[in-house]
C-alpha positions in Angstrom: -22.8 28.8 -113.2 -20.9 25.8 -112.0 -17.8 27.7 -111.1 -20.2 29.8 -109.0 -21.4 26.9 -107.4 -17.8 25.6 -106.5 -16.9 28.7 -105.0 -19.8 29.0 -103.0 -19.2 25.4 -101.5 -15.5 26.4 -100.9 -16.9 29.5 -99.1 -19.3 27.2 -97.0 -16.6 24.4 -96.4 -14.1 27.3 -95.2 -16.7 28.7 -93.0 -17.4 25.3 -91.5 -14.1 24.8 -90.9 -14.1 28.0 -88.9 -17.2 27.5 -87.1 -15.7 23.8 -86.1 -12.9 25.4 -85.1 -14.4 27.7 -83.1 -16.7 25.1 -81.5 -13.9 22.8 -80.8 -11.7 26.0 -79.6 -15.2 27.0 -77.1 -15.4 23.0 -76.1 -12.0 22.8 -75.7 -12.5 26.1 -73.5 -15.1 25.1 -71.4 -13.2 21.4 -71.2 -10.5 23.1 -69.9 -12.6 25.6 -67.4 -14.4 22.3 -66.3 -11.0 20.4 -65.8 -9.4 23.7 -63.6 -13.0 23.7 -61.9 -12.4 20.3 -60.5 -8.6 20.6 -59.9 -9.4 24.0 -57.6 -11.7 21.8 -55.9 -9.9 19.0 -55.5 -7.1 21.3 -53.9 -9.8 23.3 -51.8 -11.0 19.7 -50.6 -7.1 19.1 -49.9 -6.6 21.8 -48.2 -10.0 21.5 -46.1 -8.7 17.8 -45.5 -5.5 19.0 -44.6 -6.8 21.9 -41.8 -9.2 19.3 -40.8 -6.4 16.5 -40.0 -4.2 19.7 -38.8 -7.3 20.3 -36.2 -7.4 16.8 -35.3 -3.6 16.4 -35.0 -3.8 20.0 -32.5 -7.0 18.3 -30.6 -5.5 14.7 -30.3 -1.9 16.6 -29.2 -4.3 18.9 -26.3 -6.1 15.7 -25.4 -2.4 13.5 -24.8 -1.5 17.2 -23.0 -4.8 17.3 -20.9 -4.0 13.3 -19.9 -0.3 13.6 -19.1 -1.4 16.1 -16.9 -3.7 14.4 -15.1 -2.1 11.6 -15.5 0.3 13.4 -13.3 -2.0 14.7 -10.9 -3.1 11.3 -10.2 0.4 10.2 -9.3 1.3 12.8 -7.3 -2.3 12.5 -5.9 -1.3 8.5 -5.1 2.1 10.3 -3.2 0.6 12.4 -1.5 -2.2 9.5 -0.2 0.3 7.3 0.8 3.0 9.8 2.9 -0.6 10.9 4.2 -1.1 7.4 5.1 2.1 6.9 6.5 1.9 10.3 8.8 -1.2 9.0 10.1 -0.2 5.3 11.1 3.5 6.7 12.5 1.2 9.0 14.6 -1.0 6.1 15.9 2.1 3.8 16.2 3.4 6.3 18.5 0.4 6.1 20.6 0.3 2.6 20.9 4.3 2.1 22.0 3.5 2.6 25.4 1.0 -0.6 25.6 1.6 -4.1 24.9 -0.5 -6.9 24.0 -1.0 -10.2 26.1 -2.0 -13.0 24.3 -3.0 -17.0 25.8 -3.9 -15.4 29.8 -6.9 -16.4 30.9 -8.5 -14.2 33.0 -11.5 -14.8 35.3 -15.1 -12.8 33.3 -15.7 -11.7 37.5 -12.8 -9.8 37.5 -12.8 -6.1 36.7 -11.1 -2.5 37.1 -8.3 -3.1 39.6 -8.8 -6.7 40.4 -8.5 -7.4 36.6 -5.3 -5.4 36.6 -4.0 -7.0 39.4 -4.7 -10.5 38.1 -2.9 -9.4 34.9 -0.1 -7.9 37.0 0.8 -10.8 38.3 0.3 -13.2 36.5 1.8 -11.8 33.3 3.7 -8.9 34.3 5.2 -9.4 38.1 7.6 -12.5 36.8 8.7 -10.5 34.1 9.7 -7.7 36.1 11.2 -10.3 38.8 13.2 -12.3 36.0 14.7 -8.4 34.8 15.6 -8.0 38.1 17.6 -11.2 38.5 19.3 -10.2 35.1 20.7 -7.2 36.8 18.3 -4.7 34.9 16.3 -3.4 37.2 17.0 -2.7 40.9 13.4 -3.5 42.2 10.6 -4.9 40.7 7.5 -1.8 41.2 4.2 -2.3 42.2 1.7 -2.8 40.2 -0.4 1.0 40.0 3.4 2.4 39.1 3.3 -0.1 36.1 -0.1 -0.2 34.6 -1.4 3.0 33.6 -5.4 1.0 32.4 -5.6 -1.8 30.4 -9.0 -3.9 29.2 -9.9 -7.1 26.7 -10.0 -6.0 23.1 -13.4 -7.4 21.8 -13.4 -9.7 19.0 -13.6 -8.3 15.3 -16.5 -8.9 13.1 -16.9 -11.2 10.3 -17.4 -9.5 7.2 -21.2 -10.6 7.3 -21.1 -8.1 10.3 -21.4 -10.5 13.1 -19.0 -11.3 15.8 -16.4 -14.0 15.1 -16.3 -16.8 17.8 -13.6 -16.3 20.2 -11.0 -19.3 20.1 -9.3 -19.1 23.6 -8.2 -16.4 25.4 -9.4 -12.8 24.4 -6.8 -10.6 23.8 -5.6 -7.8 26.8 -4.2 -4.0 25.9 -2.4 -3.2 28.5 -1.1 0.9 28.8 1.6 1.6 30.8 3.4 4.5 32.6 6.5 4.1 31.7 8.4 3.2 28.5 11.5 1.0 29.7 9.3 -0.9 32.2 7.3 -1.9 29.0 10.6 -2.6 27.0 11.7 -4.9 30.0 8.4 -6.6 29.7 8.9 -7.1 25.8 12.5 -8.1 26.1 12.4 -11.1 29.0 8.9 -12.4 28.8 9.5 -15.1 27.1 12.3 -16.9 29.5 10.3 -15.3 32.2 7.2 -17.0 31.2 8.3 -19.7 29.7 11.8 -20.7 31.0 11.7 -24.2 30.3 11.2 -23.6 26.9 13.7 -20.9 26.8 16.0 -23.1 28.0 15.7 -25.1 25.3 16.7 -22.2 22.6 19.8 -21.3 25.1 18.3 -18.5 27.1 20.5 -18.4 30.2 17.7 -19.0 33.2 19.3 -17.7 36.8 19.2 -20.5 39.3 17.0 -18.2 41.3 14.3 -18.2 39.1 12.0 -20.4 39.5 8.2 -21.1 38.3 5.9 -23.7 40.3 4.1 -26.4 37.9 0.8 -24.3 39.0 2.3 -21.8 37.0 4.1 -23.0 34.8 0.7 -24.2 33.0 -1.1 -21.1 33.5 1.8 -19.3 32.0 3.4 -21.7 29.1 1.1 -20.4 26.4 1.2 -16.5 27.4 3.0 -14.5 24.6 3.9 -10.4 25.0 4.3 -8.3 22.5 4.2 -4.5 21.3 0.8 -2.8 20.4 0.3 -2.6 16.5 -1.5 -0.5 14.6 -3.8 -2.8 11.9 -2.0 -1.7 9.1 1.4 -2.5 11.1 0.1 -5.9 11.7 -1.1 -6.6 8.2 2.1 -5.7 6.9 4.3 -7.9 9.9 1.8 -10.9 8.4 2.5 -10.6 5.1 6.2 -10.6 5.7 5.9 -13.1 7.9 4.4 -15.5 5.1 7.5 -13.8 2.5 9.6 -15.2 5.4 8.3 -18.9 5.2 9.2 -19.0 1.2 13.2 -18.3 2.4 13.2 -15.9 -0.7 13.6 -12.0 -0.3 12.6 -12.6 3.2 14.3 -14.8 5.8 13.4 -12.8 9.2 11.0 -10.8 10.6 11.0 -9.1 13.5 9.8 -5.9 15.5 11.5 -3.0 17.4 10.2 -1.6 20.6 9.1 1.6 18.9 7.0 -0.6 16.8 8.9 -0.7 13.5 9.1 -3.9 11.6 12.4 -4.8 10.4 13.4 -8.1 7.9 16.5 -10.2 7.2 17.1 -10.1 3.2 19.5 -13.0 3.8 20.2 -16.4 6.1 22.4 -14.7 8.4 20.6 -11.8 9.0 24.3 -9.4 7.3 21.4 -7.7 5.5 18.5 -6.0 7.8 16.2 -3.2 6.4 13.8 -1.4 7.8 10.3 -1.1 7.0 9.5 2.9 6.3 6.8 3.3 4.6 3.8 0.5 4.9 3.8 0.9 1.0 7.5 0.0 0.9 8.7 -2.5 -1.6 10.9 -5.3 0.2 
């Protein structure tokens, strides 16, 4: 009876130990099916984070594309603006270089049409013509209707509150004429011409001949002459005028009778450029 009873608890033990077995075999199992389970979705979630970064990497790539291109476009956009620009105010420059502007003539408000232009004529234009003709270049000095094709007061420009700025002295006067090197004789002498005594003074040679009564040498001493700009022509002769005063990259500035600025890069003037574009660097 007792060995019966040991067998059967040897039985039961050995059973045990098989069923342990086989539940730590089917835990171990399932352990393992669980641990794979994770792993695969660790790796799909790699992989999804890896298409996903690959997307954004592709998107990011076609947006830097997308702005190098219009990036691009923009520039050449910019270009094309400015040789647009510069078309445009070569065009109106070329207008313009048959007229000049008078500044400092004073000029009675009665006078209009032809006696304006007459007054002008003479009192501006005549003793530059005269003074040419002493220099030995021109053989007569022309009337005043085969000089002056029309001329009138530019008005004054507005504030930028809109209204009219007050006008300190003379008005300026746009004078048009008929011929190009009458106008460039005007331009060239009428500084000695209209102001001798001061010319003098800076070593312009005067002819004996000429000669300017007190009278008008005081309506005349503050006249000036020079060519017609265009605004953007005379912003940029401003500005480097003011470059000039600094004696930096600028030392001279000066104009040509086709209305180009040019500029000394040096004391002596060995170095002269020209201004070709209004968006040139200098």
């Amino acid at each position: 009876m007792i060995q019966i009873k040991d067998e059967l608890m040897i039985k039961i033990k050995d059973e045990l130990k098989i069923t342990i077995k086989e539940e730590i075999k089917d835990a171990m199992r399932e352990f393992k099916n669980d641990i794979l389970g994770e792993i695969r979705g660790m790796q799909k979630s790699i992989e999804d984070l890896d298409n996903t970064v690959q997307e954004n990497k592709d998107e990011i790539k076609s947006l830097m594309d997308r702005t190098k291109a219009l990036e691009t476009q923009n520039t050449q956009k910019d270009a094309k603006i400015k040789e647009l620009t510069d078309e445009v105010n070569d065009t109106q420059q070329h207008q313009r270089n048959f007229s000049i502007r008078i500044k400092g003539l004073h000029v009675p408000k009665e006078y209009k049409d032809e006696e304006f232009l007459k007054y002008v004529y003479t009192q501006a234009i005549q003793p530059t013509l005269e003074f040419a003709k002493l220099k030995g270049e021109l053989s007569k000095v022309p009337e005043y209707d085969k000089v002056i094709e029309h001329g009138h007061i530019l008005p004054s420009r507005s504030s930028p509150t809109g209204s009219r700025r007050s006008q300190t002295g003379p008005p300026l006067i746009i004078l048009r004429f008929l011929s190009r090197p009458i106008r460039a004789k005007v331009i060239k002498f009428s500084y000695p011409a209209l102001n001798p005594l001061d010319a003098a003074k800076h070593k312009w040679f005067i002819p004996k001949e000429y000669r300017l009564s007190n009278e008008k040498n005081n309506q005349r001493g503050n006249i000036q002459i020079n060519g017609d700009l265009t605004r953007r022509n005379s912003e940029l002769l401003a500005a480097l005028r003011v470059e000039a005063k600094k004696k930096d990259k600028v030392h001279k500035v000066w104009t040509t009778l086709n209305g180009k600025i040019m500029y000394a890069s040096d004391p002596e003037s060995k170095n002269t450029k020209i201004m070709n574009s209004l968006f040139q660097k200098y």
